[in-house]
BAPAFI-693167 format. One record per residue: residue number from 1; residue in one letter; z, y, x of N, C-alpha, C in turn. Coordinates in nm, 2 decimals. Layout:
N
<pos=NUM&code=A&n_pz=Z&n_py=Y&n_px=X&ca_pz=Z&ca_py=Y&ca_px=X&c_pz=Z&c_py=Y&c_px=X> $
...
//
This chain:
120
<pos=1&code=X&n_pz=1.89&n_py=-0.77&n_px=11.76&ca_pz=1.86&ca_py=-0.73&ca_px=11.62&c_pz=1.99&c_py=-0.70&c_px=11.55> $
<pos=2&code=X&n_pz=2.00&n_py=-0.58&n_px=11.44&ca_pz=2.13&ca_py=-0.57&ca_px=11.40&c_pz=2.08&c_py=-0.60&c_px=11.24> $
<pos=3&code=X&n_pz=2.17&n_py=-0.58&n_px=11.14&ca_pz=2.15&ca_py=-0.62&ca_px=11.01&c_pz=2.05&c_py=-0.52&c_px=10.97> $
<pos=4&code=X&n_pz=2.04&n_py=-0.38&n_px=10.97&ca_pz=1.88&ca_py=-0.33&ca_px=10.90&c_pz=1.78&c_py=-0.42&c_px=10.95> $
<pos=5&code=X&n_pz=1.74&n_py=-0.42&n_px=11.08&ca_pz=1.64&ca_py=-0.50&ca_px=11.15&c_pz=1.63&c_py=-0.70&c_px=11.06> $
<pos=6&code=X&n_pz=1.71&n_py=-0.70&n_px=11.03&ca_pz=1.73&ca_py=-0.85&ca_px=10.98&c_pz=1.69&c_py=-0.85&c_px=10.85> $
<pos=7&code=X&n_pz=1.75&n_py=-0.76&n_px=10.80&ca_pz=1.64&ca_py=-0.74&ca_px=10.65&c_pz=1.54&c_py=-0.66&c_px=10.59> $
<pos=8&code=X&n_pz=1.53&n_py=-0.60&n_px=10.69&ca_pz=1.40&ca_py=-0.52&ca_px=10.68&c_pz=1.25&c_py=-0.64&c_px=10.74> $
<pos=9&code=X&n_pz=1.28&n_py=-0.72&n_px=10.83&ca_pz=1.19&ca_py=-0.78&ca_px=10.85&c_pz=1.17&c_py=-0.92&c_px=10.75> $
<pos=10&code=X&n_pz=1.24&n_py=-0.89&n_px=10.61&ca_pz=1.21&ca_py=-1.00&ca_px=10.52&c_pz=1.08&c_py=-0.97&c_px=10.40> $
<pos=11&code=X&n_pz=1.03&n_py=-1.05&n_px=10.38&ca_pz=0.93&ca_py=-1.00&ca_px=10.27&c_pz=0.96&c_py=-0.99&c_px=10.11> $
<pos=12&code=X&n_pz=0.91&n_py=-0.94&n_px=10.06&ca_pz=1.00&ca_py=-0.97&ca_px=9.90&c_pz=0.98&c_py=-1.06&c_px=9.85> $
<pos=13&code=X&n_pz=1.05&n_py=-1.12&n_px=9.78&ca_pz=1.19&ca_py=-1.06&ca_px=9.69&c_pz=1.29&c_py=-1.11&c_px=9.79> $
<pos=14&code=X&n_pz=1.28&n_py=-1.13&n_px=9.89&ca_pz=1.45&ca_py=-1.18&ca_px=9.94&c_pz=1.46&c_py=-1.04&c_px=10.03> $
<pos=15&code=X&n_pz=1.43&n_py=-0.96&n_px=10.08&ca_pz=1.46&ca_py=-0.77&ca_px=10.12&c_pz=1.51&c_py=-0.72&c_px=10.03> $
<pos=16&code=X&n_pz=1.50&n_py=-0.73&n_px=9.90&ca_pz=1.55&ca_py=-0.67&ca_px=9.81&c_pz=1.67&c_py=-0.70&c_px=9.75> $
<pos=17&code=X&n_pz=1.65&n_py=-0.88&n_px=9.77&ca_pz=1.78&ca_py=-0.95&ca_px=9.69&c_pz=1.94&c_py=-0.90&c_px=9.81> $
<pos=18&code=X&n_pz=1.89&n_py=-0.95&n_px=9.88&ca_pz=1.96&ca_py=-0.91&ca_px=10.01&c_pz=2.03&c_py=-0.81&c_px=10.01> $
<pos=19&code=X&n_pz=1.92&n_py=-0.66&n_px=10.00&ca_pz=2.00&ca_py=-0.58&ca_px=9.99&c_pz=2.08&c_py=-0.52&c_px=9.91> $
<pos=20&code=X&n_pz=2.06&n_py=-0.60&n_px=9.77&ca_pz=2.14&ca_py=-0.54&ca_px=9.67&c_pz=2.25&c_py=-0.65&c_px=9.68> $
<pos=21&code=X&n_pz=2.28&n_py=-0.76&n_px=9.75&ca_pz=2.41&ca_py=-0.83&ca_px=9.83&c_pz=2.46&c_py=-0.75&c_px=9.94> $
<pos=22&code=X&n_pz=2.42&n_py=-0.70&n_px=10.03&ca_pz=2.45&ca_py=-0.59&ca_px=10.10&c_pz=2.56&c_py=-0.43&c_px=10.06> $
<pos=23&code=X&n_pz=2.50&n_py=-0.42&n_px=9.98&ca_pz=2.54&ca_py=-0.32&ca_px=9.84&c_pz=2.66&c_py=-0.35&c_px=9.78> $
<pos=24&code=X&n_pz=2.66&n_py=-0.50&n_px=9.74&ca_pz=2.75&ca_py=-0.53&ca_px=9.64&c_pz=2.87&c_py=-0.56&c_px=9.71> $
<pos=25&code=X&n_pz=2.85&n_py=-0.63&n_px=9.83&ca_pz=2.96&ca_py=-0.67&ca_px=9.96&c_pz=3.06&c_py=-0.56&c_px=9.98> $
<pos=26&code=X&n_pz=2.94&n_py=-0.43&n_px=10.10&ca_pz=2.99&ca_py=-0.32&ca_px=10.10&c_pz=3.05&c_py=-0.22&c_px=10.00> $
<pos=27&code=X&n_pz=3.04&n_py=-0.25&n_px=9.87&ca_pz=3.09&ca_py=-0.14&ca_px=9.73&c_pz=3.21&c_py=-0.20&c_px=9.69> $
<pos=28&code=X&n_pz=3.26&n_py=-0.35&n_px=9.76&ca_pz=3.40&ca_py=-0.38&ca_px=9.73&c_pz=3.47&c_py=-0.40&c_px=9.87> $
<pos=29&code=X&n_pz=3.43&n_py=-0.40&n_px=10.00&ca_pz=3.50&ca_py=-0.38&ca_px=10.11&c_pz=3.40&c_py=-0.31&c_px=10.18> $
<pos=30&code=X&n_pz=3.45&n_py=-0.14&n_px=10.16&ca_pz=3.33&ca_py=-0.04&ca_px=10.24&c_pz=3.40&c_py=-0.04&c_px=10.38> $
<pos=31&code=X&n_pz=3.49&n_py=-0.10&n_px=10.41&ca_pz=3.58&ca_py=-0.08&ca_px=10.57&c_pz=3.48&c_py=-0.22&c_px=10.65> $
<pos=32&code=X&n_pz=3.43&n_py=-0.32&n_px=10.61&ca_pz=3.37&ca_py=-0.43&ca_px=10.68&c_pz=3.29&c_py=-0.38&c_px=10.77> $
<pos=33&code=X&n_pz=3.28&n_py=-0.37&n_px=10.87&ca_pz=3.16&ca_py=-0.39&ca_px=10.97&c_pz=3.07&c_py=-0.46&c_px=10.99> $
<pos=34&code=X&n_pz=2.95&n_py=-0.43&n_px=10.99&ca_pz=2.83&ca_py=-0.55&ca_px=10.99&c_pz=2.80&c_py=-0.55&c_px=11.12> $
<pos=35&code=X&n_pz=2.79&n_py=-0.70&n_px=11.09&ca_pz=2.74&ca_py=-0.75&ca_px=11.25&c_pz=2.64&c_py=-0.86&c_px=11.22> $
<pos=36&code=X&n_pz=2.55&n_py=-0.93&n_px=11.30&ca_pz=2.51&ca_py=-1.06&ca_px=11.35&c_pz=2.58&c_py=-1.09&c_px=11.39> $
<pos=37&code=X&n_pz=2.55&n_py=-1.23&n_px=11.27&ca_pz=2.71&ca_py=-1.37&ca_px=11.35&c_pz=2.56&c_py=-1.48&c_px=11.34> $
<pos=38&code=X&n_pz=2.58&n_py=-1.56&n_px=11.41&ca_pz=2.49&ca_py=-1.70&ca_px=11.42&c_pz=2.37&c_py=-1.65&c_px=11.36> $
<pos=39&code=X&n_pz=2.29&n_py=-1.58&n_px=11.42&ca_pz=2.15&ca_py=-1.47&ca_px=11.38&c_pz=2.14&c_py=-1.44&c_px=11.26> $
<pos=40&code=X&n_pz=2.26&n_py=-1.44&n_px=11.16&ca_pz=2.24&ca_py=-1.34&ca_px=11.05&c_pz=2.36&c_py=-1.24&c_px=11.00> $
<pos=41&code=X&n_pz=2.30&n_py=-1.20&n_px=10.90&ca_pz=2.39&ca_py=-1.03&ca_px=10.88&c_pz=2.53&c_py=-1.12&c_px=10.84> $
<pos=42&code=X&n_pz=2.64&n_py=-1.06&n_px=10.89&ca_pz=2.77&ca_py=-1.11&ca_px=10.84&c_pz=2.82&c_py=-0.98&c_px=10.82> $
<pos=43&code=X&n_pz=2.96&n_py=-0.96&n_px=10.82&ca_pz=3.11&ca_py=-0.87&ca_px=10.75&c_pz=3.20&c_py=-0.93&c_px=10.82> $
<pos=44&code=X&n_pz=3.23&n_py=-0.84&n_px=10.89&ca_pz=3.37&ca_py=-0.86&ca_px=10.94&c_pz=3.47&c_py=-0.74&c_px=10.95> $
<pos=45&code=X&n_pz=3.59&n_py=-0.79&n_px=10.92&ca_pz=3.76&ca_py=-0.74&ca_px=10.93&c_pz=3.82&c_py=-0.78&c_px=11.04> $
<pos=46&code=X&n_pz=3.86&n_py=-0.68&n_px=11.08&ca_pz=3.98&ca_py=-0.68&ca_px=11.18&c_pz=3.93&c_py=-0.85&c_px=11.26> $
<pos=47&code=X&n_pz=3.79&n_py=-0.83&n_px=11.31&ca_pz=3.77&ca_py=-0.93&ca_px=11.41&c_pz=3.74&c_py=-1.06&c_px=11.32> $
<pos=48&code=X&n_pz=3.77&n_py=-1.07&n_px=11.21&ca_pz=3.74&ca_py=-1.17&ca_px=11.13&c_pz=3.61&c_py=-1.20&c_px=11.02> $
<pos=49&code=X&n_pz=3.55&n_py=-1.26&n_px=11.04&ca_pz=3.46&ca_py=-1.27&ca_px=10.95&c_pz=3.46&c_py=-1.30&c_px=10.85> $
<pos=50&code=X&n_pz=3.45&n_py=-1.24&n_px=10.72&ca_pz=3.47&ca_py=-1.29&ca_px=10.57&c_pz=3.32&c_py=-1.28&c_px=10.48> $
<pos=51&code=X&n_pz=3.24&n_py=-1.30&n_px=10.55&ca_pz=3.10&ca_py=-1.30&ca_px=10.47&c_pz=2.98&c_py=-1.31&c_px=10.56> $
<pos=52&code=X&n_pz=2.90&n_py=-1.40&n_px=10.51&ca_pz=2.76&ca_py=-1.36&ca_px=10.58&c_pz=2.66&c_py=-1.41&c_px=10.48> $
<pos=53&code=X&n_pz=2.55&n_py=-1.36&n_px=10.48&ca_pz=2.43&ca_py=-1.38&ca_px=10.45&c_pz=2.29&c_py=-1.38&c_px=10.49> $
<pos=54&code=X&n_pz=2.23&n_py=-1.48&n_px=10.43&ca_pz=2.07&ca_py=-1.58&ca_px=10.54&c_pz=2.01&c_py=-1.61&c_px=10.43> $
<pos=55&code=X&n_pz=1.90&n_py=-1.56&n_px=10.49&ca_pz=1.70&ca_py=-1.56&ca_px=10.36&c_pz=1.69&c_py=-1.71&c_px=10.43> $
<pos=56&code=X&n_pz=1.61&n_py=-1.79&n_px=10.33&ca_pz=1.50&ca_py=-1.93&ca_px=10.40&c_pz=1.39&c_py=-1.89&c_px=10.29> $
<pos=57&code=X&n_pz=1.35&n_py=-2.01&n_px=10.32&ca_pz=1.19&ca_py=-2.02&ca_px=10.20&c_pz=1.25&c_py=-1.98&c_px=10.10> $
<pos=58&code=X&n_pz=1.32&n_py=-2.10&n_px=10.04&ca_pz=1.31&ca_py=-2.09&ca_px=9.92&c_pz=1.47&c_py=-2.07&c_px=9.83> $
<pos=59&code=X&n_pz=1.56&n_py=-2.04&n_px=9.87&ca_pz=1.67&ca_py=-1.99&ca_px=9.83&c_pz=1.70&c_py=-1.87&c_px=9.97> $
<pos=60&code=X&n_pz=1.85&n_py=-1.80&n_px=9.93&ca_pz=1.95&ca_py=-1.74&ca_px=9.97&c_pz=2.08&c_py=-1.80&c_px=9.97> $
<pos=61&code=X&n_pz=2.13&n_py=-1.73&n_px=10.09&ca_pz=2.26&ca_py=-1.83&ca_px=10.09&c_pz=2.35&c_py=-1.70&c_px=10.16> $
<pos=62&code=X&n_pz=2.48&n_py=-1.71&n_px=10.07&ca_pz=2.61&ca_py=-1.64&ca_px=10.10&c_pz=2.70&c_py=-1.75&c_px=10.17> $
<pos=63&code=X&n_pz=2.74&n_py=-1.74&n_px=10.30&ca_pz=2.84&ca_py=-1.79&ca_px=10.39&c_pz=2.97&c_py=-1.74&c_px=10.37> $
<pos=64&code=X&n_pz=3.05&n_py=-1.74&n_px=10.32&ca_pz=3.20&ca_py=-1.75&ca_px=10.34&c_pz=3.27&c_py=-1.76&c_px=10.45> $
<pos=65&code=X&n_pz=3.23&n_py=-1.81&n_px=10.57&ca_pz=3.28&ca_py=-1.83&ca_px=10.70&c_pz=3.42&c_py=-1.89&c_px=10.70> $
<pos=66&code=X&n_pz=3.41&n_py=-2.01&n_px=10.57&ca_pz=3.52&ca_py=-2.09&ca_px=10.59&c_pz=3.47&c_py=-2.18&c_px=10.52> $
<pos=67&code=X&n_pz=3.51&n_py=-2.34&n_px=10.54&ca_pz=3.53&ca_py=-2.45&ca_px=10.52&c_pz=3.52&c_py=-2.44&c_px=10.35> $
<pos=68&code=X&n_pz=3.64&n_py=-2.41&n_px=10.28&ca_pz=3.73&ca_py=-2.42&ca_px=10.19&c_pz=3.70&c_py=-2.36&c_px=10.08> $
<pos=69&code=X&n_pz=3.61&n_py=-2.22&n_px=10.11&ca_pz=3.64&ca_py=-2.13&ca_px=9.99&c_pz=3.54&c_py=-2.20&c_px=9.89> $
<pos=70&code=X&n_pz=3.42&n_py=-2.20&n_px=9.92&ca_pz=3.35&ca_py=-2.30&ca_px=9.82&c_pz=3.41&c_py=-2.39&c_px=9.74> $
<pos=71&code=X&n_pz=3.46&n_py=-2.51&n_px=9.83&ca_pz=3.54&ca_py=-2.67&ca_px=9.69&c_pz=3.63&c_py=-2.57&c_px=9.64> $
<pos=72&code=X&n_pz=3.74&n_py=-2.49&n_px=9.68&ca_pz=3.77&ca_py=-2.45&ca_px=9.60&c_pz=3.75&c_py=-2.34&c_px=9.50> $
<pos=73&code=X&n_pz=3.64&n_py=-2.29&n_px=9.47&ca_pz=3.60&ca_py=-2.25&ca_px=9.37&c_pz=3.50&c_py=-2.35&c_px=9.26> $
<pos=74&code=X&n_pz=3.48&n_py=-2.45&n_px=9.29&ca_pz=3.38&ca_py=-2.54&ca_px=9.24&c_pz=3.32&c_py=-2.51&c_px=9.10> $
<pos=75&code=X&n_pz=3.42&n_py=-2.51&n_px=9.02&ca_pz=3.44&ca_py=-2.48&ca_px=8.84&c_pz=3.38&c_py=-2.32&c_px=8.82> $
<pos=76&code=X&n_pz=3.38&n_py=-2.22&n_px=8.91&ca_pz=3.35&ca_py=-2.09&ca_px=8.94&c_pz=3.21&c_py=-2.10&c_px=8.96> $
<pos=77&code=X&n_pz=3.14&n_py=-2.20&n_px=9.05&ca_pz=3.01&ca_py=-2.20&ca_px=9.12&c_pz=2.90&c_py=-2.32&c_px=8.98> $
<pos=78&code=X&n_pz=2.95&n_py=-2.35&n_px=8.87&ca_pz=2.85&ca_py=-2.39&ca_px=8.81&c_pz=2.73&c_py=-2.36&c_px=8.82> $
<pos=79&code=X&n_pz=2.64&n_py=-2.43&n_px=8.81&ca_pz=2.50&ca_py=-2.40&ca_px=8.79&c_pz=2.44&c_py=-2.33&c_px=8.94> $
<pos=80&code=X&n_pz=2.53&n_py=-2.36&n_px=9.03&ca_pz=2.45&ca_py=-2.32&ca_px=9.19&c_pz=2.47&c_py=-2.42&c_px=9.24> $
<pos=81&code=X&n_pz=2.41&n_py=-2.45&n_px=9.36&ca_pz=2.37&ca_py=-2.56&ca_px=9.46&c_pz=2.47&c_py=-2.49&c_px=9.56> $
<pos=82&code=X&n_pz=2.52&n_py=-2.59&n_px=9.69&ca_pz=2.61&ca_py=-2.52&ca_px=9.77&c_pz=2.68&c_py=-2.63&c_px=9.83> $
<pos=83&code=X&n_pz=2.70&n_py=-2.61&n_px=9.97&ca_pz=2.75&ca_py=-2.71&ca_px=10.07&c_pz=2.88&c_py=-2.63&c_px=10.09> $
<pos=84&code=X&n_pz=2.93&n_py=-2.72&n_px=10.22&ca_pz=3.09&ca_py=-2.67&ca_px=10.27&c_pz=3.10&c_py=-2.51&c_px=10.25> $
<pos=85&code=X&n_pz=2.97&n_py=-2.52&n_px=10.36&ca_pz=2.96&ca_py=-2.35&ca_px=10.42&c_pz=2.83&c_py=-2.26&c_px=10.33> $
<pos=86&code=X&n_pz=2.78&n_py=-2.32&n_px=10.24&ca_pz=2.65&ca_py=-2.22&ca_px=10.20&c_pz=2.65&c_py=-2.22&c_px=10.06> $
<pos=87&code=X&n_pz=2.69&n_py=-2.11&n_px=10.03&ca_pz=2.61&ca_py=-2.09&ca_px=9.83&c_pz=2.50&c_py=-2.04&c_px=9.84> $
<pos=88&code=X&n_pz=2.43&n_py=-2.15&n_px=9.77&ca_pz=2.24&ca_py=-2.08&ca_px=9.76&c_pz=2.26&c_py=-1.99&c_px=9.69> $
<pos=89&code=X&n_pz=2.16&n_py=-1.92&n_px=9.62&ca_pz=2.12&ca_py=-1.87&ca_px=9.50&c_pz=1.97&c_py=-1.80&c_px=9.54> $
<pos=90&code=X&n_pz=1.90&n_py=-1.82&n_px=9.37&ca_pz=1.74&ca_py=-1.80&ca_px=9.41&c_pz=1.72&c_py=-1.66&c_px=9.45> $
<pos=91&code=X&n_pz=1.58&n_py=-1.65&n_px=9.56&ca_pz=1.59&ca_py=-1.54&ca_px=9.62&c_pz=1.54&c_py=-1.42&c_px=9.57> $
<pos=92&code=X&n_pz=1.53&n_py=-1.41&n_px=9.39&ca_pz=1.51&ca_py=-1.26&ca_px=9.37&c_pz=1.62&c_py=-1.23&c_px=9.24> $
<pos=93&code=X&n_pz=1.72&n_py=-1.33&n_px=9.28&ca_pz=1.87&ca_py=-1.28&ca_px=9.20&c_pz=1.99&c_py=-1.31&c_px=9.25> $
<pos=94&code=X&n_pz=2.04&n_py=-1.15&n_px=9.30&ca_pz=2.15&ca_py=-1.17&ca_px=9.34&c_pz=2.29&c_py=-1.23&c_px=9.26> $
<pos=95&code=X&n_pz=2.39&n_py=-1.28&n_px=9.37&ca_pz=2.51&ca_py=-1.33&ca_px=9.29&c_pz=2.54&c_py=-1.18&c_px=9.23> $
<pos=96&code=X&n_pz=2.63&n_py=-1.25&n_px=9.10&ca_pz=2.68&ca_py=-1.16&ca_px=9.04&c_pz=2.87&c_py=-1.08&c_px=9.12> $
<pos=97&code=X&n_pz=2.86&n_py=-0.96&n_px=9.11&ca_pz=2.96&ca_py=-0.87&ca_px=9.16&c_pz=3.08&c_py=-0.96&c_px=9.14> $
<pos=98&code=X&n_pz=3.11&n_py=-0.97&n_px=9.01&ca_pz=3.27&ca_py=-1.06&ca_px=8.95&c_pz=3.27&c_py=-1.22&c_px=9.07> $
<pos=99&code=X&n_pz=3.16&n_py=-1.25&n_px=9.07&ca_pz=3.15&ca_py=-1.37&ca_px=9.20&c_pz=3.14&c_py=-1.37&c_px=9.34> $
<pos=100&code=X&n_pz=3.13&n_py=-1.22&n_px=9.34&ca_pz=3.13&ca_py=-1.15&ca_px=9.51&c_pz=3.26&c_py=-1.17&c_px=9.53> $
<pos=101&code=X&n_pz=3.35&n_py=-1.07&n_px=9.45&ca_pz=3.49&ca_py=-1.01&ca_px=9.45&c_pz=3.57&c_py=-1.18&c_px=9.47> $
<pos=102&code=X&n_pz=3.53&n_py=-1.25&n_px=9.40&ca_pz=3.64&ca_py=-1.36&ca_px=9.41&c_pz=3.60&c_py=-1.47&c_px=9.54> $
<pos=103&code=X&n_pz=3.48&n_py=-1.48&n_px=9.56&ca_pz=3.45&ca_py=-1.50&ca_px=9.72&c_pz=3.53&c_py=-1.42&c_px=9.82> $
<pos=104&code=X&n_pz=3.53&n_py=-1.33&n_px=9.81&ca_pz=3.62&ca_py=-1.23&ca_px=9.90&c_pz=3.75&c_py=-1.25&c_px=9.91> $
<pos=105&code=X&n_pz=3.82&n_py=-1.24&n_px=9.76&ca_pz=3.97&ca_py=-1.22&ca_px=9.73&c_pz=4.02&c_py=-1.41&c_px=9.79> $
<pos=106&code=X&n_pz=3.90&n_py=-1.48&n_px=9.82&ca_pz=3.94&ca_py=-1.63&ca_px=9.83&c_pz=3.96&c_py=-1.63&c_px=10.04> $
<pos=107&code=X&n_pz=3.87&n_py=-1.54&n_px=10.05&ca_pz=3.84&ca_py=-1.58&ca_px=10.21&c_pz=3.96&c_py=-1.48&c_px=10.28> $
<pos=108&code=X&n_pz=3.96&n_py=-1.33&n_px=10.21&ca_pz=4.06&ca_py=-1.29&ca_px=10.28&c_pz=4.19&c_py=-1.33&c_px=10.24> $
<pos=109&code=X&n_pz=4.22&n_py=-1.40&n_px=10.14&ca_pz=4.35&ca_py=-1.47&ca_px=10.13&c_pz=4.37&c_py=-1.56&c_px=10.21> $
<pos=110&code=X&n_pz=4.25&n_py=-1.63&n_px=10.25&ca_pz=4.32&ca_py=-1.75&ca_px=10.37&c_pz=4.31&c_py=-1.73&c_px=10.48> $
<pos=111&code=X&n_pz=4.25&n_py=-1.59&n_px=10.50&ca_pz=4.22&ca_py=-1.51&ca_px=10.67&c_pz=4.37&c_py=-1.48&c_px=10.67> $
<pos=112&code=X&n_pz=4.44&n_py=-1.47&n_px=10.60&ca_pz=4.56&ca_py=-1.37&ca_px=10.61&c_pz=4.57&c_py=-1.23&c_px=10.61> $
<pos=113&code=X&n_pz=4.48&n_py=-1.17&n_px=10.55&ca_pz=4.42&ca_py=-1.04&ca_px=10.58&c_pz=4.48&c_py=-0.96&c_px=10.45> $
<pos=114&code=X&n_pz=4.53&n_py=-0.87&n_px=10.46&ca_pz=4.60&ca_py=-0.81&ca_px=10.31&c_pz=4.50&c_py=-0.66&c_px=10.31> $
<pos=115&code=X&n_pz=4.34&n_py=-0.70&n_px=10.23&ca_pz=4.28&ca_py=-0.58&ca_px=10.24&c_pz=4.21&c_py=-0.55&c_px=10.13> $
<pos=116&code=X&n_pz=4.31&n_py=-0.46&n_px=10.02&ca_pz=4.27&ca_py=-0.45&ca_px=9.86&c_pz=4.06&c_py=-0.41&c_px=9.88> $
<pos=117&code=X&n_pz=4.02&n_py=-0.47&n_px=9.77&ca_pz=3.89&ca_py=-0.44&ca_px=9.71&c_pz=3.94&c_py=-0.36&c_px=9.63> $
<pos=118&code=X&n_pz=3.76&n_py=-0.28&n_px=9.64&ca_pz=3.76&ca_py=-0.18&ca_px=9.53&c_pz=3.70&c_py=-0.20&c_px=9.44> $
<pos=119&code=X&n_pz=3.71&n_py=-0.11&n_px=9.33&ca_pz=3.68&ca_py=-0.13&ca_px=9.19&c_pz=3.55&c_py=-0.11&c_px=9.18> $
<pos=120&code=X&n_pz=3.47&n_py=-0.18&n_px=9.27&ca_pz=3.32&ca_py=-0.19&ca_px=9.25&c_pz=3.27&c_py=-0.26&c_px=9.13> $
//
């Protein structure tokens, strides 16, 4: 299965929500590669992975593919639910862009990765 196949077999509202995280991912690092990482759509750089995203029942969840970036955004993540590795959010509203970008700017800073976002 590759990432169209992964969200195209979702029903709505998480196909939709999805893809407009898809969208928003790709419109600030259009160089990421999508792949399947641990049976869901991820992003990866230069072999590193700096994002993924996975439908369930009853939320969505953005992966970080680190430990860290979450606690440390805590103050950032009000009003969402969210473990080490998973920010929910409900499945027919995506996170907002300004909270994509700094998920990013958080994960590729500790990848070691020096790869400007765009002005999505």
């Amino acid at each position: 299965m590759d990432v169209d196949g992964y969200i195209s077999g979702l029903g709505l509202p998480q196909r939709a929500t999805l893809q407009q995280m898809r969208s928003r991912i790709l419109g600030l690092v259009p160089q990421a590669e999508q792949v399947i990482s641990y049976q869901v759509p991820g992003f990866r750089i230069e072999r590193t992975m700096i994002a993924g995203l996975a439908a369930f029942t009853r939320h969505l969840s953005y992966l970080p593919h680190s430990g860290s970036v979450l606690p440390a955004m805590s103050e950032q993540l009000a009003g969402y639910t969210y473990t080490k590795s998973a920010l929910h959010f409900p499945l027919d509203e995506p996170l907002p862009t300004p909270l994509i970008r700094r998920l990013l700017e958080l994960r590729l800073q500790q990848a070691g990765l020096a790869v400007p976002l765009t002005e999505h």
